[in-house]
C-alpha positions as CSV (number, residue, x, y, z in Angstrom):
1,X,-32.8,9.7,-14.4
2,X,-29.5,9.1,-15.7
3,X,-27.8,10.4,-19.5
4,X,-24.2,8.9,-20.4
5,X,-21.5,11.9,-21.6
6,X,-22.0,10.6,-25.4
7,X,-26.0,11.6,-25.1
8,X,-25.1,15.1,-23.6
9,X,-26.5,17.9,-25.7
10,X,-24.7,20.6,-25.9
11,X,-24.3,23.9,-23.1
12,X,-27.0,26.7,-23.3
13,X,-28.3,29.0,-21.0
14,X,-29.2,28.1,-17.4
15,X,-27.8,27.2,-14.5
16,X,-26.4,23.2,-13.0
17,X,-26.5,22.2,-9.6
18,X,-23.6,19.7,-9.3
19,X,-24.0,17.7,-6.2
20,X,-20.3,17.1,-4.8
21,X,-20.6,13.2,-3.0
22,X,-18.0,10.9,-2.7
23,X,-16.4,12.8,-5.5
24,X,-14.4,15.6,-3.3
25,X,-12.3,17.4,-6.1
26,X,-12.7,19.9,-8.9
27,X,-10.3,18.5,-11.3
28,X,-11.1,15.6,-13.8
29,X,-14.5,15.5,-12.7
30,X,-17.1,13.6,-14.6
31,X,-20.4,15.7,-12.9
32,X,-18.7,19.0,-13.6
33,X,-18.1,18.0,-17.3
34,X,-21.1,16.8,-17.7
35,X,-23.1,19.8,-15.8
36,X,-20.9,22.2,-18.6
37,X,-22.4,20.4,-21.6
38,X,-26.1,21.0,-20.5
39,X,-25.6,24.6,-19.0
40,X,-23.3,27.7,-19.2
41,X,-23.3,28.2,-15.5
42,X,-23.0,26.2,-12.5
43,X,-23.6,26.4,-8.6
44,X,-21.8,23.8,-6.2
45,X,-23.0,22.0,-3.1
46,X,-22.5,19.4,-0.8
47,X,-25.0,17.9,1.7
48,X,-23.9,16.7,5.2
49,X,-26.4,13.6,5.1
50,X,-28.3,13.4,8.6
51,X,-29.4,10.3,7.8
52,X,-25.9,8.8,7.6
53,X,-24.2,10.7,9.9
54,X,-26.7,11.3,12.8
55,X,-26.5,7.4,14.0
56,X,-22.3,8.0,13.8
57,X,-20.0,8.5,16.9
58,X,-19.1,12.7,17.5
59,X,-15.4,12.1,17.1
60,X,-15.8,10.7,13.7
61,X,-12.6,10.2,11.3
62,X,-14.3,10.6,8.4
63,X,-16.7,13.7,8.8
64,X,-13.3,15.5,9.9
65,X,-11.5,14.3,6.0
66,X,-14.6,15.3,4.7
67,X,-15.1,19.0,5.9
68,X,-11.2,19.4,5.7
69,X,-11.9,18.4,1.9
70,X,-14.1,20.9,1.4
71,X,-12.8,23.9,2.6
72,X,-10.0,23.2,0.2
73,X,-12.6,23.1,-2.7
74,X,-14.5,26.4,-1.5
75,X,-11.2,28.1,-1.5
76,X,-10.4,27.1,-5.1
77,X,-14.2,27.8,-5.5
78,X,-13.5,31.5,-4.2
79,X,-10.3,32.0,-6.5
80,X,-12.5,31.9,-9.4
81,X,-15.6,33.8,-8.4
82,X,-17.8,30.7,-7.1
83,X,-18.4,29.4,-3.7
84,X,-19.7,26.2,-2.4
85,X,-23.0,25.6,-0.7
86,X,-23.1,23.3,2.6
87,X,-26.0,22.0,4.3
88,X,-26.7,19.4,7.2
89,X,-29.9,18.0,6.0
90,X,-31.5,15.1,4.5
91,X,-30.9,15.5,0.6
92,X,-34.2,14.2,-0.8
93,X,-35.2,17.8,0.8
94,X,-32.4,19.7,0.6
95,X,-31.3,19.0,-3.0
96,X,-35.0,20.2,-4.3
97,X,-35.1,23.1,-2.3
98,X,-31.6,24.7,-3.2
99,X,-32.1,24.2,-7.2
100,X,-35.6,25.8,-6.5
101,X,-34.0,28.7,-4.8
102,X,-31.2,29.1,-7.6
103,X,-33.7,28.6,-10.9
104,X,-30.9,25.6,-11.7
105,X,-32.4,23.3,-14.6
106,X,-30.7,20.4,-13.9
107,X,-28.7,18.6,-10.7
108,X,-25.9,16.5,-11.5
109,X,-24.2,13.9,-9.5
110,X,-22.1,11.1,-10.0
111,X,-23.5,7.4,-9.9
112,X,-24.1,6.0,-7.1
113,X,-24.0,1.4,-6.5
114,X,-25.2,1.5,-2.8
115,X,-29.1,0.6,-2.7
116,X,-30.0,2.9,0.0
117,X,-27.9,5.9,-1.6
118,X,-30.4,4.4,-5.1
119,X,-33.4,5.1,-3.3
120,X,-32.2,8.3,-2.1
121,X,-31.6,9.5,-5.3
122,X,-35.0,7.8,-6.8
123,X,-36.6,9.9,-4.1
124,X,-34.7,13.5,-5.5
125,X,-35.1,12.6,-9.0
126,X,-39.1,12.5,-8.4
127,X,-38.9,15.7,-6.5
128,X,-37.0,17.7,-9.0
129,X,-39.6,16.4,-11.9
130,X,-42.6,17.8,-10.0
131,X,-41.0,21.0,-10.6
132,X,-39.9,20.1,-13.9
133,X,-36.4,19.6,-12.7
134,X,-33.7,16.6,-13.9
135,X,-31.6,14.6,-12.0
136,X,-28.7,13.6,-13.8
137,X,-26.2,11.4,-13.0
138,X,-22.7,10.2,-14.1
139,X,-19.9,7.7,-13.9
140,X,-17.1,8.8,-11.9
141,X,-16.1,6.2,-9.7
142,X,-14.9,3.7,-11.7
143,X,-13.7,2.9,-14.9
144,X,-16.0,0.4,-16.1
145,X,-19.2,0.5,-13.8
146,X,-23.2,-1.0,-14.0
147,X,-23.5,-3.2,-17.3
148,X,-20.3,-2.3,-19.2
149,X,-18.3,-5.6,-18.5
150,X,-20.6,-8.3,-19.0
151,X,-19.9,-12.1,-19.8
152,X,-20.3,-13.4,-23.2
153,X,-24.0,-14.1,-22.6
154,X,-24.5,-10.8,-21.5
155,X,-24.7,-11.6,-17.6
156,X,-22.6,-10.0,-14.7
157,X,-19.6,-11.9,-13.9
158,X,-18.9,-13.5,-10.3
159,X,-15.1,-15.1,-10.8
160,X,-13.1,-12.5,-10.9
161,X,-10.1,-13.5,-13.1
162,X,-12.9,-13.6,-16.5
163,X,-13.8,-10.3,-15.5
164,X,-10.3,-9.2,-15.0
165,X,-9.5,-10.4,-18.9
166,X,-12.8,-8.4,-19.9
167,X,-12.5,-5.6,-18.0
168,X,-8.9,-5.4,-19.8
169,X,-10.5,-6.0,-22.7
170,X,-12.5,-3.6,-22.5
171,X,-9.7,-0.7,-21.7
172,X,-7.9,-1.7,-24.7
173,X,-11.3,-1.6,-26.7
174,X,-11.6,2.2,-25.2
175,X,-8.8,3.8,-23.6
176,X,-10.7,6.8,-23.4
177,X,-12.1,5.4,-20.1
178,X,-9.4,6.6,-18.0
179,X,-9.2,10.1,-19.7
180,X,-9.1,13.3,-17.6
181,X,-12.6,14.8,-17.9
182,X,-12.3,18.6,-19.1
183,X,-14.1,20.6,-15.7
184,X,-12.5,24.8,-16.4
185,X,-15.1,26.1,-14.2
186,X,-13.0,29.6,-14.9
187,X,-16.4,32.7,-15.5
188,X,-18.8,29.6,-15.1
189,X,-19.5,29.9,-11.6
190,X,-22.2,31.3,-10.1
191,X,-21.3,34.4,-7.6
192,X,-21.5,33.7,-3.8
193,X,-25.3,34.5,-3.0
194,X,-24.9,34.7,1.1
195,X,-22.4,37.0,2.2
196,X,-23.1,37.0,5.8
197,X,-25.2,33.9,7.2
198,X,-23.7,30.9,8.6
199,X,-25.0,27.5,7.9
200,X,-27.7,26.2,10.1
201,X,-29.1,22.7,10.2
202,X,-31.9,22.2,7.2
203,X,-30.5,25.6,5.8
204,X,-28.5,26.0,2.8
205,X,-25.6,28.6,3.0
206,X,-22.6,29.6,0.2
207,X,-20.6,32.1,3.0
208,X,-18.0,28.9,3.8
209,X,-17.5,25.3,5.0
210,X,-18.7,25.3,9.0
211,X,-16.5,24.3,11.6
212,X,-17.4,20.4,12.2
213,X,-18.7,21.9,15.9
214,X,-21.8,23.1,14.0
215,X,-23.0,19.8,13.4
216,X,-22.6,18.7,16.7
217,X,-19.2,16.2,15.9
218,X,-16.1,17.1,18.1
219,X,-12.5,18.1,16.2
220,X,-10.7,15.4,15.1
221,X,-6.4,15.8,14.7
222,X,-6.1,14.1,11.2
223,X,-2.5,14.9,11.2
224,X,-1.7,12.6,14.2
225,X,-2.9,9.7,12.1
226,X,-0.8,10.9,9.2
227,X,-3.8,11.7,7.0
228,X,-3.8,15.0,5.1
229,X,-7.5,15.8,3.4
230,X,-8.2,16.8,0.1
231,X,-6.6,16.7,-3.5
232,X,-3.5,18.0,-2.2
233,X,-3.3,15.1,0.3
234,X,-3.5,12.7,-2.7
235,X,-1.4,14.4,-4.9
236,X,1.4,13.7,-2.5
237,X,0.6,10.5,-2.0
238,X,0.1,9.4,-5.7
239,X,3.4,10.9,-6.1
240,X,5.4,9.8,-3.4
241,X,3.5,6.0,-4.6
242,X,4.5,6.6,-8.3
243,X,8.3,6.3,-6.7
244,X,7.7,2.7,-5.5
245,X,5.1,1.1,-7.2
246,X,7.4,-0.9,-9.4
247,X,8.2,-2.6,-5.7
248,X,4.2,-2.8,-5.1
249,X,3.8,-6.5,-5.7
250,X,6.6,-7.8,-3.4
251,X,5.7,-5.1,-0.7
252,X,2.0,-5.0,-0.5
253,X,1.5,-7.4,1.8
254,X,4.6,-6.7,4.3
255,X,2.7,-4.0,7.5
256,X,6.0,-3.2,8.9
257,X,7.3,-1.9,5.6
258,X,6.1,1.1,3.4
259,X,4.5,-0.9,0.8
260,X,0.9,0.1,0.3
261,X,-0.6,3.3,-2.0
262,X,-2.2,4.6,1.2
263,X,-4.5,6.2,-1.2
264,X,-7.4,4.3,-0.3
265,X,-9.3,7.3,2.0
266,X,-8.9,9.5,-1.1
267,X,-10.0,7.0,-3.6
268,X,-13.5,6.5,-0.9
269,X,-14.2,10.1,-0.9
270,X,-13.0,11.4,-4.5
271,X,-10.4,13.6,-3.5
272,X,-8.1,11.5,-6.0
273,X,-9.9,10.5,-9.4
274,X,-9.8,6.6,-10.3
275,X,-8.7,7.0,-13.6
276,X,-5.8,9.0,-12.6
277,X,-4.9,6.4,-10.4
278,X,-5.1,3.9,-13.5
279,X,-2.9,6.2,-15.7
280,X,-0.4,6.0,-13.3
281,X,-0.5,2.2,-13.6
282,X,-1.1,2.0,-17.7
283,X,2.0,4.6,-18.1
284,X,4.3,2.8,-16.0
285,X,3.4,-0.6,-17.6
286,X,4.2,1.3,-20.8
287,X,7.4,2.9,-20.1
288,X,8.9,1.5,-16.9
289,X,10.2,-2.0,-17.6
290,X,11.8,-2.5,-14.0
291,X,8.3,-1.7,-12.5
292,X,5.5,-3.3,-14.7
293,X,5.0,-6.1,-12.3
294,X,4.2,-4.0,-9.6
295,X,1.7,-1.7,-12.1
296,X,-0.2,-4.8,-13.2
297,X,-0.6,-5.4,-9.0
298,X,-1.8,-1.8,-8.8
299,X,-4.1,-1.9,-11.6
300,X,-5.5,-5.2,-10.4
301,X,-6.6,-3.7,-7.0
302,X,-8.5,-0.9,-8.9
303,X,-10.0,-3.9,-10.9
304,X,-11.1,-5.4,-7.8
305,X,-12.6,-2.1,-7.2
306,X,-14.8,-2.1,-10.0
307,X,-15.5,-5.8,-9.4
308,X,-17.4,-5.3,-6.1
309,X,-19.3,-1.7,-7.3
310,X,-20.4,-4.3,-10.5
311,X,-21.4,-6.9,-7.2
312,X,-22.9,-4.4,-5.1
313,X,-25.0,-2.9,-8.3
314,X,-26.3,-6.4,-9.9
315,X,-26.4,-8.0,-6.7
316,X,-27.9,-5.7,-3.8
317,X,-29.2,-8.3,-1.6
318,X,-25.0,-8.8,-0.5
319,X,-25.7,-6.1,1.7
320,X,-27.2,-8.5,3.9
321,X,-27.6,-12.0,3.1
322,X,-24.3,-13.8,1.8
323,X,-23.8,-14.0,-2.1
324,X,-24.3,-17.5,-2.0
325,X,-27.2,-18.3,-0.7
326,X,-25.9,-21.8,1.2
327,X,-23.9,-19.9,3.7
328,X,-26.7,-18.5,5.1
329,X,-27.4,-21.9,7.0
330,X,-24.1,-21.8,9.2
331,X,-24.8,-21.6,12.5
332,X,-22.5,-18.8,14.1
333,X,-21.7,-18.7,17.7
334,X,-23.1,-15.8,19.6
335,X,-20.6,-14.7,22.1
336,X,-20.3,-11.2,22.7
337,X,-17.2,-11.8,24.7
338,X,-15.5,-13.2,22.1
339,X,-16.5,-10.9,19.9
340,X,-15.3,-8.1,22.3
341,X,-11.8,-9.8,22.8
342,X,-11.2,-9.1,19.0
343,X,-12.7,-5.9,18.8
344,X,-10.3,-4.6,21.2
345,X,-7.2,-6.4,20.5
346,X,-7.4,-8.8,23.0
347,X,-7.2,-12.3,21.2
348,X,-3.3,-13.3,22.6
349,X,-2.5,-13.5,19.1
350,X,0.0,-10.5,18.6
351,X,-0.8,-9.9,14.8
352,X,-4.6,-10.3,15.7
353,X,-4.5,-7.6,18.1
354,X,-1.9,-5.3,16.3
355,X,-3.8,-5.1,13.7
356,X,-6.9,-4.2,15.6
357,X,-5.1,-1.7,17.4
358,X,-4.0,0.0,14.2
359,X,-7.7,0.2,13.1
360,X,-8.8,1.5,16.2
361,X,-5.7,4.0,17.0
362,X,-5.7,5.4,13.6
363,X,-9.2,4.3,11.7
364,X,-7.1,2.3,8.9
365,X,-5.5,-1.0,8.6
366,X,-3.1,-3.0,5.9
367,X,-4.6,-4.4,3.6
368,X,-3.1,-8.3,4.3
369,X,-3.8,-7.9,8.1
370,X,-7.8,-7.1,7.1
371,X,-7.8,-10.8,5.4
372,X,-6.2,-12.0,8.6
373,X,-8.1,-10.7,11.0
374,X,-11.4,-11.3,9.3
375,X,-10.2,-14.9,9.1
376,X,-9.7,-14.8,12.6
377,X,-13.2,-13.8,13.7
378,X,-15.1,-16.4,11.2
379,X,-13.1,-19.1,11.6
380,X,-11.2,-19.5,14.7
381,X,-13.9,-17.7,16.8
382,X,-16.8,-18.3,14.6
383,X,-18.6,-15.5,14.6
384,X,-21.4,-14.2,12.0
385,X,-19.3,-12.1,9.2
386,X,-21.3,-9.4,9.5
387,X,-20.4,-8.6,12.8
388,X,-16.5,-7.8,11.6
389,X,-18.0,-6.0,8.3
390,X,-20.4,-3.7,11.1
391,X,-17.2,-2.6,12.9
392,X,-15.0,-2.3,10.1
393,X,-18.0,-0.1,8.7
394,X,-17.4,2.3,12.0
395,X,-14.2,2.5,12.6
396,X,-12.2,2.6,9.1
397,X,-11.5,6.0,7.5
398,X,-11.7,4.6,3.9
399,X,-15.0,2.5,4.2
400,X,-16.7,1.5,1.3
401,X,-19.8,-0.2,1.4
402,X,-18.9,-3.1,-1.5
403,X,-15.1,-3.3,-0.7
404,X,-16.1,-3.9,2.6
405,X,-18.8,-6.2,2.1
406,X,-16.8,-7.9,-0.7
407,X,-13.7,-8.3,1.8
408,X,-15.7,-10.1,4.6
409,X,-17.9,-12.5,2.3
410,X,-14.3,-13.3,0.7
411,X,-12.9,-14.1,4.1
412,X,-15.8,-15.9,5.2
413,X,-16.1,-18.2,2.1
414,X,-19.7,-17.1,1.4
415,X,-18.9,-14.4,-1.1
416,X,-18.5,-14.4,-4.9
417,X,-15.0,-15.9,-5.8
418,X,-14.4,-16.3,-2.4
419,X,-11.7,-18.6,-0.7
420,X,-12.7,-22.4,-0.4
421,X,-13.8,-22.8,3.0
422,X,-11.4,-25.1,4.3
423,X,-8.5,-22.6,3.4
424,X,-8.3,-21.1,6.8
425,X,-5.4,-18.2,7.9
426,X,-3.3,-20.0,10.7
427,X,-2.6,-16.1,12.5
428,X,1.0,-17.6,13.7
429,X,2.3,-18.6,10.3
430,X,0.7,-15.5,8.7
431,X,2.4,-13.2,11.7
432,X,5.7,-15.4,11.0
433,X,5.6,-15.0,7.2
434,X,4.7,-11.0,6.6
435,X,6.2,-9.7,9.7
436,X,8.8,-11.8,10.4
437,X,11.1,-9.8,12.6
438,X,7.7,-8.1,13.9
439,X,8.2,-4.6,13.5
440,X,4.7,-3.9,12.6
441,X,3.6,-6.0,16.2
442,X,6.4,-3.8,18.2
443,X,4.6,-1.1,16.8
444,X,1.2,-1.4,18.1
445,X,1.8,-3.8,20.9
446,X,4.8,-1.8,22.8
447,X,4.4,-4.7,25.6
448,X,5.6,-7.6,23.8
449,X,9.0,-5.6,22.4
450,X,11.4,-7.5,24.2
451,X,10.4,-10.5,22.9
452,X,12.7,-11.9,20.4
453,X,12.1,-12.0,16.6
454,X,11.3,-16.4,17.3
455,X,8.9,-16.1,20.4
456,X,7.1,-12.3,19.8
457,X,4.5,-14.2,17.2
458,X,3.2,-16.9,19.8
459,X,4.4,-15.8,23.1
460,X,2.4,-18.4,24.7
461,X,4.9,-21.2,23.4
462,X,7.6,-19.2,24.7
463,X,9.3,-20.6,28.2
464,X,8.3,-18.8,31.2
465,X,12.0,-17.5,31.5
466,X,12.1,-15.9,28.3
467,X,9.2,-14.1,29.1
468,X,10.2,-13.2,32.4
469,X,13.4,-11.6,31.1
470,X,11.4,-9.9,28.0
471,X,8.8,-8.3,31.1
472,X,6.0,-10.3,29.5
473,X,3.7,-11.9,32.2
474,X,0.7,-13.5,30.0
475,X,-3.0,-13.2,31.5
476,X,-1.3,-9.9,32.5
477,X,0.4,-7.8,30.6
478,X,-0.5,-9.5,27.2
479,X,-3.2,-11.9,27.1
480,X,-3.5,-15.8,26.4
481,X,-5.2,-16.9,23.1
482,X,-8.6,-16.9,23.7
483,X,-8.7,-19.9,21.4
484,X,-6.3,-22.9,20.3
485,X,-6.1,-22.3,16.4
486,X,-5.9,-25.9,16.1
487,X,-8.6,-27.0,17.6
488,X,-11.0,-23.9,16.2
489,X,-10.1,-25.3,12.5
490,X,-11.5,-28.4,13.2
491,X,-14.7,-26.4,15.1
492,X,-14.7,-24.3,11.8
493,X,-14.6,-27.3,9.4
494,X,-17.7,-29.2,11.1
495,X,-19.7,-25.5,11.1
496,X,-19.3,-25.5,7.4
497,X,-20.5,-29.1,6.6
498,X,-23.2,-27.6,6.5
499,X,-22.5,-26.2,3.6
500,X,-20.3,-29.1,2.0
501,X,-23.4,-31.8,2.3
502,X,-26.0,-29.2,0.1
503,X,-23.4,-28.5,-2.6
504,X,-22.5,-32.5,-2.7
505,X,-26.3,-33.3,-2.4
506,X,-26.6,-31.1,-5.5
């Protein structure tokens, strides 16, 4: 069951469960606000879901950002009388049983656009009303979600530059949208209950955030990858970003250069609010002449953002089968070694495997070398999409269900607005153009770094006394391709005829 902030009656007695998901911060926080007009007290909690995070490897990324997160919000939790209560559990349980055990009225979350995180909630919401319990749940992770940015004839869009103009539209219609929420949890907090226990698995406790051990994952060094967890993370990122995003447009798609938000991770799990990341943009389109182009880049991105939750909602069936429907009938190659070769960086293409390197040293990659490399593995190897999007989904810190999904259906062709089929990434020309004296390909692939700035993009071209002198022996140190680009278009372009003869036959 689900009430908008303009139906919310206002606070009276009782107590709110606010169930803390991928919204990992106590400030400007639509469930909290909303919670505090139904209620005049409130309990927080947080389930680690065993259902997503059993089937994961131990030395996960993300579980680490995610308990590091937390303690920080059950220290600010502390300062102001509260605590937070941690479970690892499955929640269409859990959730029931702790608002039983606290008397709470109501549990409020934010929404949710996965279909599998819809059924979970479906499942709590009809467990709560047996006891005569509501579910309640919130926008929080984007500004304009669901149904709110329709097409004239009230259908969801697919193109995204006509949803771009209406979702601006729409801000300009109703600039409260990007608003802080009011959450002052200050004497609304309900006192720590367990003063002494220590969580268990399937039991609730408020006494502190576990070590990650407790669930069975192994420590992870977030600091070696540069990451630092919770609000305070993204507060030093949004402001060391604010400095340079009037350079964001011409940067962004440079990996050797600092050009990127790096927000993304904090954007996935909440620690940074969306609509304070689009007041940064609107302000600095406002007042900062020198910088508006790179704003209007920022803001974009967070409209693709929205764009994919507004896919992923109206469309769930992405999740699996490509958006349109004729791409279905390509015939993929199924070669595990192939597939293999580009997990691990092996593809002789030195922006290829740099790139997959950086995803698998440090669980993220740029945001240009994703596009590349999930060009790479549809259309000079020819392998199913959803293989990419499956290790993408493992490995990167910041995964997002319909980012990710809406990033490999864009590569592949068979997504909504997606690139015509025949536009396919030559990896040489895209190494040669964003990381042209290949700083970012030094970085990750020590190997080929006396290579000069000319040969270190194809090294195979290079003459064997170049890379004798540069310590390169290829099938050795550094691999061949594993394909000829040239000949794989042509491969590429007869598997998608497929496709061409339907769309011409219709």
């Amino acid at each position: 069951m689900s009430l908008s902030n303009a139906d919310s009656p206002s606070s009276d007695a009782g107590l709110a469960l606010v169930w803390l998901r991928r919204d990992l911060r106590l400030d400007d926080h639509a469930a909290i606000a909303t919670a505090l007009q139904h209620v005049d007290r409130l309990a927080l909690c947080f389930v680690f879901d065993r259902g997503i995070l059993d089937p994961l490897p131990r030395a996960d990324r993300r579980v680490a950002f995610i308990r590091e997160s937390l303690v920080e919000i059950d220290h600010k939790l502390r300062a102001q009388g509260g605590s937070l209560w941690i479970t690892y559990a499955h929640p269409e349980e859990a959730i029931p049983a702790l608002a039983e055990r606290l008397g709470a009225r109501v549990v409020v979350a934010a929404h949710d656009y996965e279909p599998a995180a819809i059924e979970r909630d479906r499942q709590v919401a009809e467990q709560l009303a047996a006891s005569g319990r509501e579910l309640i749940t919130c926008k929080d992770h984007a500004i304009f979600d669901r149904g709110e940015v329709l097409t004239l004839d009230a259908r969801p869009f697919s193109i995204f530059t006509p949803y771009k103009r209406a979702w601006l539209r729409a801000l300009e219609a109703t600039p409260s949208a990007i608003q802080a929420h009011a959450s002052a949890l200050e004497g609304r907090l309900l006192a720590p209950q367990t003063p002494s226990s220590r969580m268990s698995p399937g039991t609730w406790s408020d006494s502190g955030v576990p070590p990650i051990e407790a669930m069975s994952f192994e420590p992870v060094d977030l600091s070696a990858v540069g990451i630092t967890p919770g609000s305070t993370g993204a507060a030093k990122l949004l402001s060391d970003f604010a400095a340079r995003i009037g350079r964001y447009r011409e940067a962004r798609d440079y990996p050797g250069v600092r050009g990127p938000s790096y927000l993304s991770v904090h954007m996935r799990f909440g620690t940074l609010s969306v609509r304070q990341a689009a007041r940064l943009a609107r302000e600095t389109l406002l007042a900062t002449e020198g910088a508006r182009e790179g704003a209007e880049s920022w803001l974009s991105e967070l409209i693709w953002r929205d764009f994919y939750f507004q896919i992923l909602w109206h469309h769930p069936r992405v999740v699996q089968r490509a958006f349109r429907p004729e791409y279905d009938a390509i015939r993929w190659r199924d070669d595990e070694r192939l597939f293999a070769a580009w997990c691990e960086g092996r593809t002789g293409y030195p922006l290829v495997d740099a790139a997959m390197a950086q995803i698998n040293r440090t669980g993220y990659m740029h945001n240009r070398l994703r596009m590349v490399v999930a060009s790479f593995l549809t259309k000079d190897l020819g392998l199913d999409w959803r293989w990419g999007e499956r290790y993408f989904a493992e490995k990167l810190i910041d995964f997002d269900l319909s980012a990710n999904n809406g990033g490999w259906q864009w590569a592949s062709s068979s997504g909504c607005d997606a690139q015509p089929y025949f536009r396919i990434f030559n990896p040489v020309t895209q190494s040669q153009r964003f990381d042209p004296e290949g700083k970012f390909i030094r970085r990750y692939l020590p190997q080929l770094g006396n290579l000069s700035d000319k040969d270190i993009h194809a090294p195979w071209l290079a003459p064997s006394l170049v890379l004798g002198s540069a310590g390169v022996r290829l099938g050795v140190d550094y691999p061949k391709p594993v394909v000829d680009h040239d000949q794989a278009r042509k491969e590429t372009l007869a598997r998608y005829a497929i496709v061409k003869s339907k769309a011409d036959a219709t």
